[in-house]
N, CA, C and O of each residue as an XYZ file, in Angstrom:
600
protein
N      10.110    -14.578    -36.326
C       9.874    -13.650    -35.230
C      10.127    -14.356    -33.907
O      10.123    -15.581    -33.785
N      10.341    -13.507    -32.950
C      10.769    -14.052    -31.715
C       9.279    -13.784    -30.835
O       8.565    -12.792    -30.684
N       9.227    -14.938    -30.441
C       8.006    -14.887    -28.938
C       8.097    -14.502    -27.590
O       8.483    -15.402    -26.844
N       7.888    -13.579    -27.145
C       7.714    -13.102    -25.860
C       7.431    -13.056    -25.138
O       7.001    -11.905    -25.216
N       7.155    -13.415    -23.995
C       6.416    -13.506    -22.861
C       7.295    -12.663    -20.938
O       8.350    -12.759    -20.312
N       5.905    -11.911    -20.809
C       6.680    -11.170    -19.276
C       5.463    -10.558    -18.877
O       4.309    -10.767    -19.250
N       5.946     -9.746    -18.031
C       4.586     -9.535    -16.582
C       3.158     -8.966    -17.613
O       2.001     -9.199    -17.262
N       3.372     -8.490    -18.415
C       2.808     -7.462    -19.198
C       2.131     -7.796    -20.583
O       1.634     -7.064    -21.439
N       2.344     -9.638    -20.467
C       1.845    -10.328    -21.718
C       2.884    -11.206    -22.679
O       4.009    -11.652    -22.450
N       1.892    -11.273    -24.039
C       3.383    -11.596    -24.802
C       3.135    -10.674    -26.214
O       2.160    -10.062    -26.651
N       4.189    -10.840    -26.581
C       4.247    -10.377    -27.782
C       5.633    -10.672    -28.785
O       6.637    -11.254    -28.376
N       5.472    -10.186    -30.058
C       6.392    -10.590    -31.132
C       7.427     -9.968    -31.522
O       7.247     -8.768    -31.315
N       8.742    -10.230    -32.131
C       9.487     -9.082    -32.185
C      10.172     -9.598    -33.531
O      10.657    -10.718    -33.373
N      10.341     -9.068    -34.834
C      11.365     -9.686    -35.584
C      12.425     -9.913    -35.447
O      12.934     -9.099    -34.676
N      13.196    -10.738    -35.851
C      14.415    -11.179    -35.304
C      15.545     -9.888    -35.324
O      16.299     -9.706    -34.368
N      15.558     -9.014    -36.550
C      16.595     -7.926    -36.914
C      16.019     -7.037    -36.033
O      16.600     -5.981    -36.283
N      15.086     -6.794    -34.998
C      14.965     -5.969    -33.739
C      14.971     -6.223    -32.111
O      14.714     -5.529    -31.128
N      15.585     -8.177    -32.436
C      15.459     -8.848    -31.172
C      17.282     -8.359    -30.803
O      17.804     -7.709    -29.898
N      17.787     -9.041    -31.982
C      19.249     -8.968    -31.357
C      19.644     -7.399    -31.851
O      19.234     -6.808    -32.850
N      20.621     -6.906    -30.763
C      20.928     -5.231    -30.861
C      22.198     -5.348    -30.635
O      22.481     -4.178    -30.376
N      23.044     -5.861    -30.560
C      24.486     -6.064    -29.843
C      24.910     -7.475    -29.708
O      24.263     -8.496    -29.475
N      26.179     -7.261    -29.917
C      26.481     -8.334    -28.995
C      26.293     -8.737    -27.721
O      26.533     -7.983    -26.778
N      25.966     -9.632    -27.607
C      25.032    -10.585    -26.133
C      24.181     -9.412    -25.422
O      24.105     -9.285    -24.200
N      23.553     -8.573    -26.368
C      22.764     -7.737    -26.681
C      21.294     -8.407    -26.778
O      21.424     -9.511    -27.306
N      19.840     -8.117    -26.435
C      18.487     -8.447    -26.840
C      17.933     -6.768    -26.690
O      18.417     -5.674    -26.400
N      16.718     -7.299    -27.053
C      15.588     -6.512    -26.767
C      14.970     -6.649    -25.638
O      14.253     -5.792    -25.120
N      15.255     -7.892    -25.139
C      14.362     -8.430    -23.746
C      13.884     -7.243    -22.528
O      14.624     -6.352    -22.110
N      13.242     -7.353    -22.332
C      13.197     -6.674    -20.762
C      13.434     -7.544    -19.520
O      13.425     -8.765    -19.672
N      13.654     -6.999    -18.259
C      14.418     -7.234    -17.734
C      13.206     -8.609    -16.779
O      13.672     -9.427    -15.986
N      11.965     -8.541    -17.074
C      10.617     -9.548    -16.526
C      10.362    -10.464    -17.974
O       9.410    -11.233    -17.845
N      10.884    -10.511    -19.022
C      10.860    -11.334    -20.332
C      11.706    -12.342    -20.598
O      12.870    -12.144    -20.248
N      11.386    -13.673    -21.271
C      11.791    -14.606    -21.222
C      11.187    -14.912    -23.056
O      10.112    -14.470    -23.460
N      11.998    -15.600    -23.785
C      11.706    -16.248    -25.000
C      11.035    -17.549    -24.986
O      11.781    -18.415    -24.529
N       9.970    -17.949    -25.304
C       8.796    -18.200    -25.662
C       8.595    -19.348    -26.866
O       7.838    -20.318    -26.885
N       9.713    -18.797    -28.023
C       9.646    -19.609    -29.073
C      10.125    -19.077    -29.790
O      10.907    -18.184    -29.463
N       9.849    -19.414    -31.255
C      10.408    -18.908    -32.727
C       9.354    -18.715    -33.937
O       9.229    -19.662    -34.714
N       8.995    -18.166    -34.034
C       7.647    -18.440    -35.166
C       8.812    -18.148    -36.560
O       9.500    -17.133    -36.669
N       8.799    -19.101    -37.352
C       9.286    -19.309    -38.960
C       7.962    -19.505    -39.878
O       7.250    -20.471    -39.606
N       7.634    -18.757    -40.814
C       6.255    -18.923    -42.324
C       7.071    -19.956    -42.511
O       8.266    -20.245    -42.565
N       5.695    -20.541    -42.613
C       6.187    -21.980    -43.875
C       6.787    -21.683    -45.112
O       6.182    -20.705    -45.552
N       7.753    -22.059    -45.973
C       7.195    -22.002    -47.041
C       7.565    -22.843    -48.529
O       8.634    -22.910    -49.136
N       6.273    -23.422    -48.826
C       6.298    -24.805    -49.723
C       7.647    -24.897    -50.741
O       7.901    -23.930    -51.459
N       8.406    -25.973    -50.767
C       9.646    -25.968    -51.095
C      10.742    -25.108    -51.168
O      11.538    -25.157    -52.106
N      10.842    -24.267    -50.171
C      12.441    -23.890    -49.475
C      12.980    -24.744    -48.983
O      12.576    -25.552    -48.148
N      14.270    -24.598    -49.628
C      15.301    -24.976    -49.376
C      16.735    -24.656    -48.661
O      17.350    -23.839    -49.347
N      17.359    -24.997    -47.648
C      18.218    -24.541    -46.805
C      19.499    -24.904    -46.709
O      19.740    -26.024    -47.160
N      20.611    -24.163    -46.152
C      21.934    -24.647    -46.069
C      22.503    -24.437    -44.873
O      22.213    -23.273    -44.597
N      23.375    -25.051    -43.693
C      23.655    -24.126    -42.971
C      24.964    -24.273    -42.692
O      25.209    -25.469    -42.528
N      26.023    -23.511    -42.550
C      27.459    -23.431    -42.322
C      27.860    -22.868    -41.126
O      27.366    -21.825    -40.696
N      29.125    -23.785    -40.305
C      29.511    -23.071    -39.082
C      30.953    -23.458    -39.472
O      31.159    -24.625    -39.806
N      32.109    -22.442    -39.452
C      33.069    -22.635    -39.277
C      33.515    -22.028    -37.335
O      33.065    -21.086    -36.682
N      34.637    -23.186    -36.958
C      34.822    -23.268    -35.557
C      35.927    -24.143    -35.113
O      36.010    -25.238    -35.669
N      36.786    -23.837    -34.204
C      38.365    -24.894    -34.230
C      37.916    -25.818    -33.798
O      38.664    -26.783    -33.952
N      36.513    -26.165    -33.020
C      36.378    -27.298    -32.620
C      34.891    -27.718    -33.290
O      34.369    -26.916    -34.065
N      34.283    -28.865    -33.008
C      33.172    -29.267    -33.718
C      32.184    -29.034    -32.576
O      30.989    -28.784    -32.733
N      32.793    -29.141    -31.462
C      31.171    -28.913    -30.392
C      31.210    -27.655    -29.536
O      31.892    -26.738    -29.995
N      30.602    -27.453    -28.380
C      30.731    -26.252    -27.693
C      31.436    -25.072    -27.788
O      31.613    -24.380    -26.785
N      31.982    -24.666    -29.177
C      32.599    -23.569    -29.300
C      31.731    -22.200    -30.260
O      30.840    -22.525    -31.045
N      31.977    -21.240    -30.145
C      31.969    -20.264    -30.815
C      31.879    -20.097    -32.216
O      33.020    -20.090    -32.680
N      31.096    -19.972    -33.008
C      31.446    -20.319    -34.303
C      32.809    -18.611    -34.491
O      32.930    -17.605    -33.792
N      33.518    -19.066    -35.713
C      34.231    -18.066    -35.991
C      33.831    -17.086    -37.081
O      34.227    -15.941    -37.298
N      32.774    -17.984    -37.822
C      31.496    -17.552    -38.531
C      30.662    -18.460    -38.882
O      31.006    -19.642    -38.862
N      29.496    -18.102    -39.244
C      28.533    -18.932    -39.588
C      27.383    -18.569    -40.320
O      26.858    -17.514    -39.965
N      26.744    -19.320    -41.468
C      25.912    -18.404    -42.012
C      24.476    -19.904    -42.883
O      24.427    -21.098    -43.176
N      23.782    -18.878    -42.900
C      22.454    -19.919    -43.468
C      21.945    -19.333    -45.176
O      21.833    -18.143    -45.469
N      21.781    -20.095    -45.801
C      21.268    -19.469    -47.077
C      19.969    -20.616    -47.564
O      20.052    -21.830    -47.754
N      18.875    -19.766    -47.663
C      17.652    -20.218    -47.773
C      17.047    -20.030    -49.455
O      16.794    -18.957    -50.003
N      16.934    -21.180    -49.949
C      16.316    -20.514    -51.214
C      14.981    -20.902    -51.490
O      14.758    -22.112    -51.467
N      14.001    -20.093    -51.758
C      12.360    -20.070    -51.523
C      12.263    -19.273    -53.036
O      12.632    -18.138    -53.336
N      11.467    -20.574    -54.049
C      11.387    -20.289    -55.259
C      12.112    -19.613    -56.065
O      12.954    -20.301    -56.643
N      12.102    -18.001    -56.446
C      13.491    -17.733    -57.338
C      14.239    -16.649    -56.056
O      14.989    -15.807    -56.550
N      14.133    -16.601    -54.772
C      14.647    -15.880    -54.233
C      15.519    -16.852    -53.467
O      15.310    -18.064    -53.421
N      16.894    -15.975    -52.642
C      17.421    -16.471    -51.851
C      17.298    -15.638    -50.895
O      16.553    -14.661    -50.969
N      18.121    -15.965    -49.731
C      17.925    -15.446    -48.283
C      19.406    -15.562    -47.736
O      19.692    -16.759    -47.738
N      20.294    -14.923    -47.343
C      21.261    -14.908    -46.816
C      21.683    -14.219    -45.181
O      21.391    -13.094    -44.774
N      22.320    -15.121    -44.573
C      22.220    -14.171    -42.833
C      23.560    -15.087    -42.417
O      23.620    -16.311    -42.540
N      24.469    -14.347    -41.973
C      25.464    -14.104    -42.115
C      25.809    -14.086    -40.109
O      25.204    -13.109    -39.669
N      26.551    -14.851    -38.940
C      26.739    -14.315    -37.947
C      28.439    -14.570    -37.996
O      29.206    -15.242    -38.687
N      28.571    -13.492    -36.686
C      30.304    -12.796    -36.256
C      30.669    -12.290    -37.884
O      31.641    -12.704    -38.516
N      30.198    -11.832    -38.121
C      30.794    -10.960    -38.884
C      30.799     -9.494    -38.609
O      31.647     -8.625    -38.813
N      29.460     -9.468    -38.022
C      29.204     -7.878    -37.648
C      28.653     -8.214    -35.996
O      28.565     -9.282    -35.390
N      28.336     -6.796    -35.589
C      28.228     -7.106    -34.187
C      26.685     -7.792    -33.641
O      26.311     -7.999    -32.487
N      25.855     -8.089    -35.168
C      24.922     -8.792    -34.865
C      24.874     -9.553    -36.268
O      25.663     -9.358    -37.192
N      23.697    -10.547    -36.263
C      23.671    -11.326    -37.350
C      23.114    -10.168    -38.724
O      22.739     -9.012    -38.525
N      23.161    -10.573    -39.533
C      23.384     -9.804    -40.501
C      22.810    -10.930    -42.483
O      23.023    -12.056    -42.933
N      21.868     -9.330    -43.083
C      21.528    -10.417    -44.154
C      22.094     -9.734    -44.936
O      22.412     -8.589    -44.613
N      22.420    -10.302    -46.345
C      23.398     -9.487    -47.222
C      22.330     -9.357    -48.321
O      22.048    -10.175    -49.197
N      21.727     -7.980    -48.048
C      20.628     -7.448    -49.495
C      20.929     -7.389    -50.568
O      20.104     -7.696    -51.429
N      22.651     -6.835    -51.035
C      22.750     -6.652    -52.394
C      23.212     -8.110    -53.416
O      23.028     -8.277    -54.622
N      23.838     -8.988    -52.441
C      24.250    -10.390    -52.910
C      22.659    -11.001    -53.334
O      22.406    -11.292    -54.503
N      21.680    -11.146    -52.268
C      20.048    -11.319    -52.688
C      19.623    -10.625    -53.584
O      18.622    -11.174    -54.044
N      19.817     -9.808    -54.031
C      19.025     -8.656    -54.888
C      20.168     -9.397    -56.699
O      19.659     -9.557    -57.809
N      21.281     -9.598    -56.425
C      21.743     -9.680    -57.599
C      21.309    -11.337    -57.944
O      21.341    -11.442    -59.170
N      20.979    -12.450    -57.416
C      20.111    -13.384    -57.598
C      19.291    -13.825    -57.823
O      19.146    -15.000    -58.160
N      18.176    -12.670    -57.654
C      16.633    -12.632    -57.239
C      16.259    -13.096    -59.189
O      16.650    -12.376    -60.107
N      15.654    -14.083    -59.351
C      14.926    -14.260    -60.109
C      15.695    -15.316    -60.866
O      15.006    -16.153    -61.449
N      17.148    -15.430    -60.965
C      18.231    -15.710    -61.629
C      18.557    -16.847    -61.995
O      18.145    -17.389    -60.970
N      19.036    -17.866    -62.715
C      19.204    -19.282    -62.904
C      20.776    -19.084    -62.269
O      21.410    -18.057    -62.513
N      21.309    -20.136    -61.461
C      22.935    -20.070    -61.035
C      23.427    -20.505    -62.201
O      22.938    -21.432    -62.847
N      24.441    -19.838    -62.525
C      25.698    -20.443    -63.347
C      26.907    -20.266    -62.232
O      26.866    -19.829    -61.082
N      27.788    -20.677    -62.872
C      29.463    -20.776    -62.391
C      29.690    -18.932    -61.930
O      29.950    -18.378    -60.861
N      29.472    -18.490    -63.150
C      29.634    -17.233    -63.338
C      28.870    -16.015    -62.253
O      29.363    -15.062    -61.649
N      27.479    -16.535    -62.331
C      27.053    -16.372    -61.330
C      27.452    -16.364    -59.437
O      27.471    -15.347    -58.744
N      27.606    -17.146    -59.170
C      28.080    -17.770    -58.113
C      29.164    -16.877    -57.916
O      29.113    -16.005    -57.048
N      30.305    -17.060    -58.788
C      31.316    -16.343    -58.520
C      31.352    -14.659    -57.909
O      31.955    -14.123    -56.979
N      30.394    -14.174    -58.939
C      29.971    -12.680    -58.826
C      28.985    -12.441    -57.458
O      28.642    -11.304    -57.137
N      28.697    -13.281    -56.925
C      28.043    -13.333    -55.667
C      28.493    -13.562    -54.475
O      27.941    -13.169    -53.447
N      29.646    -14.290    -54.536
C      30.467    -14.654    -53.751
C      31.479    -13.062    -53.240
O      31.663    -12.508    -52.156
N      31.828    -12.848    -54.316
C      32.784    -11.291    -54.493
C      32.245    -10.451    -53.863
O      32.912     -9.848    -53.022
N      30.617    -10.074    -54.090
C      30.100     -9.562    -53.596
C      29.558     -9.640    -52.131
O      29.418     -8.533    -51.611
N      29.264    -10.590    -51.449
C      28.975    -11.085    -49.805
C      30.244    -10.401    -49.645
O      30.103     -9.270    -49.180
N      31.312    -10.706    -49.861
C      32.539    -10.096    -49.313
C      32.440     -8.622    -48.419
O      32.799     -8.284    -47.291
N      31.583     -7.780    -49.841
C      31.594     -6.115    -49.562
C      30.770     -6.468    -48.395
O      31.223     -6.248    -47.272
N      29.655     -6.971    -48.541
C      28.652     -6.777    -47.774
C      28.979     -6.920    -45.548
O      28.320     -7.049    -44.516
N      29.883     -6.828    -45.834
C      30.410     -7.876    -43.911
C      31.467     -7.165    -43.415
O      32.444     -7.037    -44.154
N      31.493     -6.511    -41.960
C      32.456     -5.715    -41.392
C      32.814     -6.155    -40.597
O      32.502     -5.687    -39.502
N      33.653     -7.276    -40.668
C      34.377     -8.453    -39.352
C      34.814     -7.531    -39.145
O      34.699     -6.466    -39.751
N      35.672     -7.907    -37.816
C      36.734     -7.346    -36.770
C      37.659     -8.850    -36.290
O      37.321    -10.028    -36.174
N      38.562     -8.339    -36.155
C      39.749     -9.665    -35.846
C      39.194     -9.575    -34.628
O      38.383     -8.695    -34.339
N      39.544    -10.374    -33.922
C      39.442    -11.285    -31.918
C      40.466    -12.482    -32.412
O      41.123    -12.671    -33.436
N      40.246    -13.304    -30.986
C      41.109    -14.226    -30.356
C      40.515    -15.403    -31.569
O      41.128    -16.467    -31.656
N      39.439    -15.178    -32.382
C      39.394    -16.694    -32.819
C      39.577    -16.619    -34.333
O      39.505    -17.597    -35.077
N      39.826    -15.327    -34.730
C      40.102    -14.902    -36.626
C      40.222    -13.539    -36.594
O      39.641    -12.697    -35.910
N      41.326    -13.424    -37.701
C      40.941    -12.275    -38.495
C      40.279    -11.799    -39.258
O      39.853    -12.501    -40.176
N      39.913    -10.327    -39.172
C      39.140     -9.769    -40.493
C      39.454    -10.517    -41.894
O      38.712    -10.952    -42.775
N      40.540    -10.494    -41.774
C      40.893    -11.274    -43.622
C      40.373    -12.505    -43.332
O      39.628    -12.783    -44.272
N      40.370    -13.336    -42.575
C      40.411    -14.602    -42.560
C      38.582    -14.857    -42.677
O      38.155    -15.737    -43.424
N      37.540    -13.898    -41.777
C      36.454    -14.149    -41.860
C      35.646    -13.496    -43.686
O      34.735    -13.995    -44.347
N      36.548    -12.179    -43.963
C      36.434    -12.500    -45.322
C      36.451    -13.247    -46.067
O      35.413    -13.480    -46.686
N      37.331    -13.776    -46.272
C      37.574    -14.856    -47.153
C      36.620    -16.115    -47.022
O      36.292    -16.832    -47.968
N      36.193    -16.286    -45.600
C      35.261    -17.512    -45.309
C      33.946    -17.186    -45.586
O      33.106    -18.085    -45.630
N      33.645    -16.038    -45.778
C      32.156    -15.065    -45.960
C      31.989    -15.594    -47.737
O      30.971    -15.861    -48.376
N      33.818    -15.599    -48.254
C      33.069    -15.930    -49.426
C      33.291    -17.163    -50.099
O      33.007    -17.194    -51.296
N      33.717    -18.122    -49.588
C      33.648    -19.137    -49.716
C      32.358    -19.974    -49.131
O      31.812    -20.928    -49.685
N      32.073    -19.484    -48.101
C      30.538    -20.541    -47.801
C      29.496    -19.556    -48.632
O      28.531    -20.245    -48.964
N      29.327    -18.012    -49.145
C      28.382    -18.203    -50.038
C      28.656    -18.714    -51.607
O      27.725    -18.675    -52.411
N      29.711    -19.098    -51.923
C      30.251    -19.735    -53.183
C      29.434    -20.763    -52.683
O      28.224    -20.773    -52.906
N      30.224    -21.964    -51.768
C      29.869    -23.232    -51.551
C      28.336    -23.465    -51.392
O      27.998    -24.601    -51.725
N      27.553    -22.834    -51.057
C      26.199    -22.798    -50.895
C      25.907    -22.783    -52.100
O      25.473    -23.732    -52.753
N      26.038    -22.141    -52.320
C      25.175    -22.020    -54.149
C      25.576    -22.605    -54.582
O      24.677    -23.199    -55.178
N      26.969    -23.271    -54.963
C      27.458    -24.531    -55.712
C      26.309    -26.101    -55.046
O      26.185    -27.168    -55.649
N      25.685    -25.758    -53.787
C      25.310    -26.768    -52.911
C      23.842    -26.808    -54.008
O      23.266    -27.752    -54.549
N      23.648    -25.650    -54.015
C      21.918    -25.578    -54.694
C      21.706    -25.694    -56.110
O      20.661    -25.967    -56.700
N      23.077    -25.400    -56.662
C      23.112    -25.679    -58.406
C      23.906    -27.148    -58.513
O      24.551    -27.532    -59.488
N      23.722    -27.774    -57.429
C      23.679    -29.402    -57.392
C      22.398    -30.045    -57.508
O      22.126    -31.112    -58.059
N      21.698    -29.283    -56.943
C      20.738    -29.994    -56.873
C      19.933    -30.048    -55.063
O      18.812    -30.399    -54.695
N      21.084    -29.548    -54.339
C      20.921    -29.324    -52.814
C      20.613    -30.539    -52.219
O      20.178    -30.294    -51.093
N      20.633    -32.010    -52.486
C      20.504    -32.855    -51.545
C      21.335    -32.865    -50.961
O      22.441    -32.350    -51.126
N      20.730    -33.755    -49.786
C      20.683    -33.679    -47.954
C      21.987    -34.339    -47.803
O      22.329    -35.250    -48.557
N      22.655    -33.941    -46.934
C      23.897    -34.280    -46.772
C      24.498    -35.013    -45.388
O      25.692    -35.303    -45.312
């Protein structure tokens, strides 16, 4: 959740009601961010991917995090859509699941459906497809390693 603070107090906002747009918030126009509140939670595990032409100050061209917390995963997905974005049905076909090869694969296929890039100046739609499903392949290949730190 996102922390809030402005003339009027503070308060909390989940993240899928903070961002609305591109360079889009919820903010009001006397509000300022505050912090980040993240639940703990006892052995999750994380991944995080930025593809970008350069390694520092740029734009990612996508980028995405996959969290796995006991038999669930967590997937959130940015520039793909006009805000960050989690892919429910790729999570939902995991949820409980041991990874195989096979697995992975069928998950990967699937993130695909899940994401409505738009081409710009830094990729195409095909191109952020294809990367949508390769970093959730590579992720899960990361966690049916074993997920050490890299």
């Amino acid at each position: 959740k996102m922390c809030i603070a402005g003339k009027d107090g503070e308060r909390e906002v989940p993240i899928e009601e903070f961002i609305t747009f591109v360079r889009k918030t919820s903010l009001k126009s006397d509000e300022i961010v505050i912090g980040i509140r993240v639940p703990y939670s006892e052995g999750a595990k994380g991944i995080f991917t930025k593809v970008s032409r350069r390694k520092e100050v740029d734009l990612s061209t996508i980028c995405s995090t996959v969290l796995m917390i006991k038999d669930s995963y967590r997937m959130a997905f940015g520039a793909v859509a006009p805000t960050p974005i989690r892919l429910p049905k790729t999570e939902e076909l995991l949820y409980a699941k041991t990874l195989t090869s096979k697995l992975i694969e069928e998950a990967a296929k699937l993130a695909r459906t899940e994401v409505s890039p738009i081409s710009d100046i830094r990729a195409s739609k095909e191109y952020r497809l294809d990367v949508v499903e390769v970093a959730v392949r590579r992720s899960l290949e990361w966690f049916l390693q074993g997920g050490a730190a890299e």
